[in-house]
C-alpha positions in Angstrom: 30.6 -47.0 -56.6 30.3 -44.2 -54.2 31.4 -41.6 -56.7 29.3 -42.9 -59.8 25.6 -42.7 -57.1 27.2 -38.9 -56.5 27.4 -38.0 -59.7 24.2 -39.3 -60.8 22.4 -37.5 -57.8 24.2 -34.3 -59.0 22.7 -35.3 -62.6 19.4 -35.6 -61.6 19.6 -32.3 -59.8 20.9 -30.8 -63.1 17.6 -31.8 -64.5 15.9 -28.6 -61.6 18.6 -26.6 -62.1 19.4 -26.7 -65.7 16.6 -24.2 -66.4 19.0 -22.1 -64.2 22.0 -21.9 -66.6 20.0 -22.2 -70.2 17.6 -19.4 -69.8 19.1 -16.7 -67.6 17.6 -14.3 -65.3 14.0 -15.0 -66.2 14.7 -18.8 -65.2 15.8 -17.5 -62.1 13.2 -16.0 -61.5 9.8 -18.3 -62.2 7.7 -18.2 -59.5 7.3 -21.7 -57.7 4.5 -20.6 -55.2 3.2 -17.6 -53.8 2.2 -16.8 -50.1 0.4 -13.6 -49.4 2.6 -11.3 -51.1 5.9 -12.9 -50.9 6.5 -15.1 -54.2 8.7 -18.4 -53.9 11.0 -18.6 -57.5 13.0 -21.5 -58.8 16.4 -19.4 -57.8 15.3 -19.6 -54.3 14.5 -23.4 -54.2 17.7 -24.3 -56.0 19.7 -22.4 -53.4 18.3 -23.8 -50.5 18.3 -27.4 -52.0 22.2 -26.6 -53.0 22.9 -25.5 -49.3 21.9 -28.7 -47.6 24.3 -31.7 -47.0 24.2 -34.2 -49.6 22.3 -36.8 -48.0 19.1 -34.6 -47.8 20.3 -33.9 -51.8 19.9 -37.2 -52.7 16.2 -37.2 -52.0 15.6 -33.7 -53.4 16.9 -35.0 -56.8 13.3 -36.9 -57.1 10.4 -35.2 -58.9 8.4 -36.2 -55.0 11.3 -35.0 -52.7 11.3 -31.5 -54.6 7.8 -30.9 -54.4 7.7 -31.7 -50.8 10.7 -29.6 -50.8 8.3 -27.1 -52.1 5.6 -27.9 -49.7 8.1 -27.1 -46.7 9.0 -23.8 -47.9 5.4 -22.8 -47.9 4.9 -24.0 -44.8 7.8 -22.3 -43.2 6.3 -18.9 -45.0 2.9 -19.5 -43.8 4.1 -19.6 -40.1 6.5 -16.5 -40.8 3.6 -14.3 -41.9 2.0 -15.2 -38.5 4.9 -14.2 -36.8 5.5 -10.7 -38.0 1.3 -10.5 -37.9 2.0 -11.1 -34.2 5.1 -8.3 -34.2 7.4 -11.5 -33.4 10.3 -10.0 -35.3 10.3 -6.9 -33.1 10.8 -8.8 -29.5 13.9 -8.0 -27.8 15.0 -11.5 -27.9 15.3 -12.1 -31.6 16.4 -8.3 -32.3 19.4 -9.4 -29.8 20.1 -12.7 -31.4 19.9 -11.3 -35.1 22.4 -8.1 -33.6 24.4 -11.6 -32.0 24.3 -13.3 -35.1 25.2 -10.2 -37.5 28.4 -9.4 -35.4 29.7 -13.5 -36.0 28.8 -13.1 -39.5 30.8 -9.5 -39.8 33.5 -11.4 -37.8 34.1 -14.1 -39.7 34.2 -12.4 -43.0 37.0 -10.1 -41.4 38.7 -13.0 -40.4 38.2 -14.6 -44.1 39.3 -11.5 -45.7 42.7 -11.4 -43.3 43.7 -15.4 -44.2 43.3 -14.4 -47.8 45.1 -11.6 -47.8 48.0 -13.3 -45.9 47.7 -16.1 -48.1 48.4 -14.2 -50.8 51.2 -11.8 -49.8 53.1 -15.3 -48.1 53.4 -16.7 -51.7 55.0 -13.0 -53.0 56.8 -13.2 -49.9 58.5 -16.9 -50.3 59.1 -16.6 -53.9 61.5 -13.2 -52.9 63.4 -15.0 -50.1 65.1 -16.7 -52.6 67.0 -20.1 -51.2 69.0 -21.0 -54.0 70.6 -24.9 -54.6 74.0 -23.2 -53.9 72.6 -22.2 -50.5 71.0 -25.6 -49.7 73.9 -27.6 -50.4 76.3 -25.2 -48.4 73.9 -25.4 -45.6 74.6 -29.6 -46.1 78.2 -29.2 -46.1 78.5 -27.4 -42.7 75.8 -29.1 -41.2 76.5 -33.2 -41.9 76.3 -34.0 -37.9 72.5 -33.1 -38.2 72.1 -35.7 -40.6 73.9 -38.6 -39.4 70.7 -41.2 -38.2 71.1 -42.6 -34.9 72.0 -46.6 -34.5 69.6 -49.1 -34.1 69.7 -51.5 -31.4 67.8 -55.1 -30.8 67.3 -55.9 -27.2 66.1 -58.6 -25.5 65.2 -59.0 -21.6 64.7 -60.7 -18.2 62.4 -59.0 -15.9 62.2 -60.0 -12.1 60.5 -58.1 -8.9 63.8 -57.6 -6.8 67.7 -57.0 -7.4 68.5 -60.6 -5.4 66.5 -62.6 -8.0 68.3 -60.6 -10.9 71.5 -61.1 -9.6 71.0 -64.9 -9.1 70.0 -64.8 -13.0 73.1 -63.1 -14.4 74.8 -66.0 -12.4 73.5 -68.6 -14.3 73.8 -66.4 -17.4 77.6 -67.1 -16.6 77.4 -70.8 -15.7 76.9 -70.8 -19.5 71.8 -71.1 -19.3 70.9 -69.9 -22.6 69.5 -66.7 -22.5 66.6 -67.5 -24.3 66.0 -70.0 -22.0 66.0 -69.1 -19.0 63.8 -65.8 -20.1 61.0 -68.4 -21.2 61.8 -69.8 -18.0 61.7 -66.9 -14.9 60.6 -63.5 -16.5 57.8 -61.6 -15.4 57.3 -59.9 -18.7 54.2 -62.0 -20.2 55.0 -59.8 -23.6 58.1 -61.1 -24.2 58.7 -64.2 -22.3 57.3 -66.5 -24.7 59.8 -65.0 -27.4 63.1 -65.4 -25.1 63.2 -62.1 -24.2 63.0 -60.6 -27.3 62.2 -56.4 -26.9 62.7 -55.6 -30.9 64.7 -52.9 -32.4 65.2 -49.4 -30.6 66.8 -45.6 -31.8 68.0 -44.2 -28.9 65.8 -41.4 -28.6 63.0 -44.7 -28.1 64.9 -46.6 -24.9 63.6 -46.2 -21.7 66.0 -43.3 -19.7 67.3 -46.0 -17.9 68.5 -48.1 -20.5 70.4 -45.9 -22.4 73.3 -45.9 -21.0 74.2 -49.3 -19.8 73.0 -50.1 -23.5 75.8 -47.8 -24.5 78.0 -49.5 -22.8 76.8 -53.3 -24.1 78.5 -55.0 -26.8 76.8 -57.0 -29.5 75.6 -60.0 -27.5 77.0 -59.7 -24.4 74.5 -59.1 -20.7 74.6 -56.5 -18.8 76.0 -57.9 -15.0 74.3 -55.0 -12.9 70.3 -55.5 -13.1 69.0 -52.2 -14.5 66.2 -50.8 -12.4 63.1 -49.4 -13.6 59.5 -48.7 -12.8 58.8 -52.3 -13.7 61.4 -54.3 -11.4 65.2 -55.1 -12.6 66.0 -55.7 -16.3 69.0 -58.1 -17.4 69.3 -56.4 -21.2 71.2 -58.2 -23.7 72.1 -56.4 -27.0 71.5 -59.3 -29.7 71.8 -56.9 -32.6 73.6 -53.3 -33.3 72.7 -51.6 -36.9 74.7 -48.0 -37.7 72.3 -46.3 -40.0 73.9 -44.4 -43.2 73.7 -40.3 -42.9 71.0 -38.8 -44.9 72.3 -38.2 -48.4 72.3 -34.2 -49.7 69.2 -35.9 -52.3 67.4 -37.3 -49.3 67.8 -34.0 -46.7 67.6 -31.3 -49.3 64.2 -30.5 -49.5 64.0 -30.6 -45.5 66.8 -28.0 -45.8 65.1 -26.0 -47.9 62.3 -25.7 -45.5 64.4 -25.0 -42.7 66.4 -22.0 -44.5 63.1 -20.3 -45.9 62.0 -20.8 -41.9 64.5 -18.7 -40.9 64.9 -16.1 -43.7 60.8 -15.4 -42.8 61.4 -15.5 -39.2 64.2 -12.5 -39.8 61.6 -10.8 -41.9 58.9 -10.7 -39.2 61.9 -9.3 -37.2 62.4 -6.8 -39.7 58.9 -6.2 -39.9 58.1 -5.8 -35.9 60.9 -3.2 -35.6 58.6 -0.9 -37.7 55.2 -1.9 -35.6 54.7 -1.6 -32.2 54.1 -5.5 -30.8 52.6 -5.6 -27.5 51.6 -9.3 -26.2 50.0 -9.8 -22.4 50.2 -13.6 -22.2 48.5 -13.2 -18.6 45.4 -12.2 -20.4 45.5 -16.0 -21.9 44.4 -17.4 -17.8 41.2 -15.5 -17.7 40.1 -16.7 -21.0 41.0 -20.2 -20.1 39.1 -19.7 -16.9 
């Protein structure tokens, strides 16, 4: 819906601008209006109307919208020719601004130039550093630790305020209470109380510091005896479920690989490159800017 109103405002713009493309310079160049001395063409209009965002464009597609398009312009020339009458343009204040303004402008076309430049040379510069399939799968081979993927483990809990009332829990845990139960039962966690306990599914690199190792130590549905302390009171954990997660096939890494070997071929080329340049970086300088 969107897209079909967009291209039928850009339609109706056609209809101003197509005099534009059919009929050349001279097109460009009709005068719209005229104030003083300074004439207003249809080039002029059409860029202005094309530099605004496209909600403003929707109402400039209109036969009224452009003429008070039109209207504005004139307007805006009217009060410039008072201006310069009144030697506005030479004040101190807007020489300094247009100097300010210049110098951004100049600044950002350097910078422009610089990212396309770069851009360009990177995509000579990737296609020579040359990672062959030979070289990814090698890089596999020696590397298959990396992509093991670490186990999955489902947890669920009993949280109390102090170590005494923990303790008396894991008793009762022995005198056979479900553990289900007696989470609905007595634990402060209103999260998971209601569900027995039940945490979800964990990586290792996801478990609270403090559970990770007495949850390396927990077999599949057994309780740990000694409460496990933490910011939140004492945790009884029990491990309900334990999945071991296949290694990343070569098909599944290899493109990661890829990325990783280019990485470090161009990171050994802008070593190459600095031993011919002298690099000098001051990262104090960085606190008075920040400042």
């Amino acid at each position: 819906m969107l897209k079909t109103k967009h291209l039928k405002i850009s339609l109706l713009l056609c209809g101003m601008f197509f005099i534009l493309s059919s009929c050349g310079k001279n097109a460009d160049n009709r005068v719209v209006a005229k104030v003083g001395g300074e004439k207003i063409t249809l080039k002029d209009v059409a860029s202005r109307i094309k530099s605004l965002p496209f909600g403003y464009q929707e109402y400039l597609a209109t036969e009224s919208g452009q003429k008070q398009f039109v209207d504005i312009i004139v307007r805006q020339k009217i009060i410039l020719a008072a201006a310069r009458k009144g030697n506005v343009h030479k004040r101190k204040e807007v020489a300094q601004a247009l100097k300010d303004f210049r110098q951004e402008y100049e600044s950002k076309i350097k910078q422009y130039e610089e990212e396309l430049i770069i851009e360009t040379y990177l995509k000579e510069i990737e296609s020579s550093m040359n990672v062959t399939d030979d070289d990814v799968q090698k890089y596999y081979l020696s590397h298959k630790r990396d992509f093991l993927q670490p186990s999955e483990v489902k947890l669920s809990h009993i949280l109390l305020s102090t170590k005494e009332d923990a303790l008396k829990a894991v008793k009762q845990l022995k005198s056979g209470k479900d553990f289900e139960d007696l989470a609905k039962e007595i634990s402060l966690d209103p999260a998971t109380s209601k569900q027995g306990g039940d945490l979800g599914a964990f990586k290792s690199a996801e478990l609270l510091p403090d559970f990770v190792e007495p949850v390396k130590k927990l077999n599949v549905g057994a309780v740990t005896e000694e409460p496990v302390s933490t910011n939140y009171g004492f945790h009884i954990l029990k491990k309900t479920s334990q999945k071991i997660l296949p290694a990343q096939s070569f098909e599944q890494a290899k493109e990661e690989i890829r990325r990783l070997l280019l990485k470090t071929n161009f990171d050994k080329w802008i070593e190459e490159q600095k031993k011919g340049l002298k690099v000098k970086v001051d990262y104090s300088a960085l606190n008075t800017a920040v400042k």
